[in-house]
Each structure stands twice: as C-alpha cells, then as structure tokens.
N, C-alpha and C positions, 0 to 999 in steps of 0.2 A: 383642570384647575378651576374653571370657571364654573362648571357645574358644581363641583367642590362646593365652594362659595355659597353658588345660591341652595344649595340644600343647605349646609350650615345654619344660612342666614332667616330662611324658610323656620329651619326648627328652634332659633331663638323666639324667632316672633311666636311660636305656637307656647313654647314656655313663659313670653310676657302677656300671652294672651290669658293665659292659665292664671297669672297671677294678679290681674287685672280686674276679673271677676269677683266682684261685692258680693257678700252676703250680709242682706240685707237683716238688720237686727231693730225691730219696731215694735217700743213700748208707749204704755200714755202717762203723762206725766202733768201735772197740775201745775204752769209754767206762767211767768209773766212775762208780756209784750206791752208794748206802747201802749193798749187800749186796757191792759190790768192781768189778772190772772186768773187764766180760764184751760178746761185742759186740752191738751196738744197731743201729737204724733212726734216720736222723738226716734231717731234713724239714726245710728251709728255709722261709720266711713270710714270703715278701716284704711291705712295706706294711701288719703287723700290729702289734698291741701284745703285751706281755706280759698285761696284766689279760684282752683279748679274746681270746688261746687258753687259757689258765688256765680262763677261764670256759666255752669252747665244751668245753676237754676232759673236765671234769667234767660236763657235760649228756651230750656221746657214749659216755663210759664206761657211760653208763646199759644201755644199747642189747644189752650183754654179761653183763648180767645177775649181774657182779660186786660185789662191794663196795668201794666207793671211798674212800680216804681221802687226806687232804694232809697229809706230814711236814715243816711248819715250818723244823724244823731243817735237815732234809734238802733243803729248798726242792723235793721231789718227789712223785708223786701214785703209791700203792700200791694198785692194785684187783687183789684176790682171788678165785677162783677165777672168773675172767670166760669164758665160753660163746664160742668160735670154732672150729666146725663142721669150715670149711675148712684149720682148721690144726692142729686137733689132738681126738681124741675124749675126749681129758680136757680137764678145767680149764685155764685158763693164768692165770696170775700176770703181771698188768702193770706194768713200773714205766715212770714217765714224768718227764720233764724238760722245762722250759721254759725257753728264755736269751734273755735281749734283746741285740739286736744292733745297737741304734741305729739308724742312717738304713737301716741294712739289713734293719730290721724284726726278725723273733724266728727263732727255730729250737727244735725237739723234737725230744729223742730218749726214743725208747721199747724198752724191753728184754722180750722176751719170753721169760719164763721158762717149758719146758717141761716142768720136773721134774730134769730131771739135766742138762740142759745150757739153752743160750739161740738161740733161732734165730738160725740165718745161713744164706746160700745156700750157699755150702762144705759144711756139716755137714745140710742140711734142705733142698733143692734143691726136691724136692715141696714142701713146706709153705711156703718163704718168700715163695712170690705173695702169701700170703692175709695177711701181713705189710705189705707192699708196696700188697696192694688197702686194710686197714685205715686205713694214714694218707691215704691218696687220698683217701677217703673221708672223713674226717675234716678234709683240706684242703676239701674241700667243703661240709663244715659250718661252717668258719669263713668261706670265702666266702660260704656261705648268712647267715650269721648280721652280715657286714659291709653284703651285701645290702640287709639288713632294715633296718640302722639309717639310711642312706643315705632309703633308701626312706620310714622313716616321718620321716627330717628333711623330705623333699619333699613327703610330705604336709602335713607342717606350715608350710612354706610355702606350698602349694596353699589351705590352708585361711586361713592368713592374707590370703592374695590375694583370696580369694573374702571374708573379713570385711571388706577392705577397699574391693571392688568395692560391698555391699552398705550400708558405708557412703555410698560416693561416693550411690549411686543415690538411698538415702533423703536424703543433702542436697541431691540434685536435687529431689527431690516437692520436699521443703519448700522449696528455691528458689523453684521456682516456684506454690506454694502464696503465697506473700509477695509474689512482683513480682504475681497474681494479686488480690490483695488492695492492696495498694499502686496497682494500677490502680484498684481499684473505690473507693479512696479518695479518688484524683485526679479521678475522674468525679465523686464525691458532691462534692468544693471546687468544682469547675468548675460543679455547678449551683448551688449556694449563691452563688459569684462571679455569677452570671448571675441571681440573685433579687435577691442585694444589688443589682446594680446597676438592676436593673427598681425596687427599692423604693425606692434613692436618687433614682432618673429621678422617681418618684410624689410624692416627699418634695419635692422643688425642685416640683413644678408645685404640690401643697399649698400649701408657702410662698408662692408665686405668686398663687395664689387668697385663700389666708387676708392677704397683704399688703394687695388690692382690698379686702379685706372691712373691715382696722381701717381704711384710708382712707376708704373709704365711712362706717365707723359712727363714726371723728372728723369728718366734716361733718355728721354728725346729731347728736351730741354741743356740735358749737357750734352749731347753729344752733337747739337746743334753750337751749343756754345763753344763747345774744342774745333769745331768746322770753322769758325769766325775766328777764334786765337788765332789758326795756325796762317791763314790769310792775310794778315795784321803785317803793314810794312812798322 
C-alpha cells in the first residue's frame, strides 16, 4: 500500500511538473514606465500569479548584482547598475513591470536602459538575445519556483499519507493486542465456568452425603431420646 502511494504520489508531481512548465512568449512593445515611454520586453505568464512573479523577480534580480528596489507608486521594480556581460560592458539599469491578467495569468515587461537609449532589436540587433535569453531565463525561475511549491504541497500529502498509514498500523497492533487479550480472558471464564461447575457437581453430592448424615444422626437423636423417656421416674 505504501509503495502504492508513493508511485501515485511520484506520478502527480511529474504531471504538475509538466504543467508548470512556461512557454515563454517575448514581444517588444513601445511601453511606459516611471522615466516615460521607451521600448520594452514584454513576457507573457501563463498560469501565474502577480504576488508569484513579484516575488520570483526580486530573488532573480539578485543574480546581476544590482540593486533592487520596488516603486509603490510606480507599481515597478528599479535595479541599478545590474551586471549583464552579454549585453553590454557597462552597467544596465533595469526597470520592470508586472500586470495581472486574470484567467490569463500575468505578463512583464522589462526595459533595459543602456545609457543613452533602451534595447531593441532595430537599434541593438547584437545585444537583444541577451535580453531575450534574460527573461527566459527568468520564466524559468518562476516555473522553478511553481515547481517547488507544487512539489512540497505533495510532499505534504505524502507525509500525511504515510502519518496516516502509521496510524492505521498501530491501531492494528493494538487491535489485536485486545482481541489477544479478550481471548486470554475468555479462556480464563471458560476455566472458571468449568471449576464452578466441577464445584457445584461436588457441592450437590456434599449435600447428598451431609443429607445421610443428619438422617442418620436424627435416628440416633431419637432413639437416644426414647433411651431417656423410658428412664424417667
């Protein structure tokens, strides 16, 4: 049964792993941020939340060695002078966006400021892979990080399964620790039934005997007492 279980449990997690998996969909789009309207990288997310890339993009910004911040107001995340090799030998300035999109899950866009202008393939043709590879990569992190939670929900069922297998087992011992015992109790009445009834069987032939006996000692009783009549002046 427990093996049961964890194959079961095994081949859920491989179907939420399956369904987990982002395809990433990255057009450019001519978008405004805080500092105006300049063009972006715009990522679809299917199947996500807002709070769950909010949260993944501030962990990935780590990675660029930027400083990251979230504008409130601006509902957007500003990291400063972030490290990207592939796309430029200075700093880049990131700005980012997150939008809920309902049933359609979220969408980001990110703007990458290179100093005097903002990437795009038209104007940065070399450089805009490394744009392109960035949020890939980053949909990957929120698929990792969907992954994860999926994952430790099944362990937590796993582990419930198994506390509750572990209960079954031990109300088994103690079952039969009791029907165990409940037999050695019906054995101990059944000999007791089979004494009493050996002592009652002894107790009637008693009575039996003792019956003879006061019969016997009332004809010694009278015929003691007609010895003493007949003496009697």
């Amino acid at each position: 049964m427990k093996s049961l279980m964890l194959t079961l449990i095994a081949f859920i997690c491989c179907l939420n792993y399956a369904d987990c998996q982002i395809e990433a969909s990255i057009k450019e789009e001519t978008k405004a941020n805080s500092q105006g309207s300049f063009n972006a990288l715009v990522m679809e997310l299917p199947g996500t939340t807002g709070k769950e890339v909010n949260k993944a993009w501030s962990k990935f910004m780590k990675k660029y060695r930027g400083k990251t911040k979230f504008d409130r107001r601006a509902n957007e995340y500003m990291t400063d002078d972030a490290t990207i090799k592939e796309m430029s030998d200075n700093t880049v300035d990131i700005i980012a966006k997150v939008e809920e999109r309902g049933a359609d899950g979220t969408a980001i866009s990110v703007w990458f400021n290179l100093g005097v202008s903002y990437l795009s393939s038209k104007d940065h043709s070399e450089r805009y892979p490394a744009g392109e590879k960035l949020l890939k990569l980053f949909a990957n992190q929120v698929s990792a990080d969907m992954i994860e939670q999926e994952l430790a929900k099944a362990e937590k069922a796993l582990k419930d399964l198994e506390d509750a297998l572990k209960k079954l087992e031990k109300e088994k011992v103690q079952g039969e620790k009791d029907i165990e015992d409940y037999k050695a109790t019906i054995l101990k009445m059944e000999e007791n039934i089979l004494k009493g009834e050996d002592a009652l069987k002894k107790n009637d032939e008693d009575q039996s005997k003792t019956s003879l006996s006061i019969e016997e000692q009332l004809k010694i009783v009278e015929e003691i007492k007609s010895r003493l009549e007949s003496i009697k002046i």
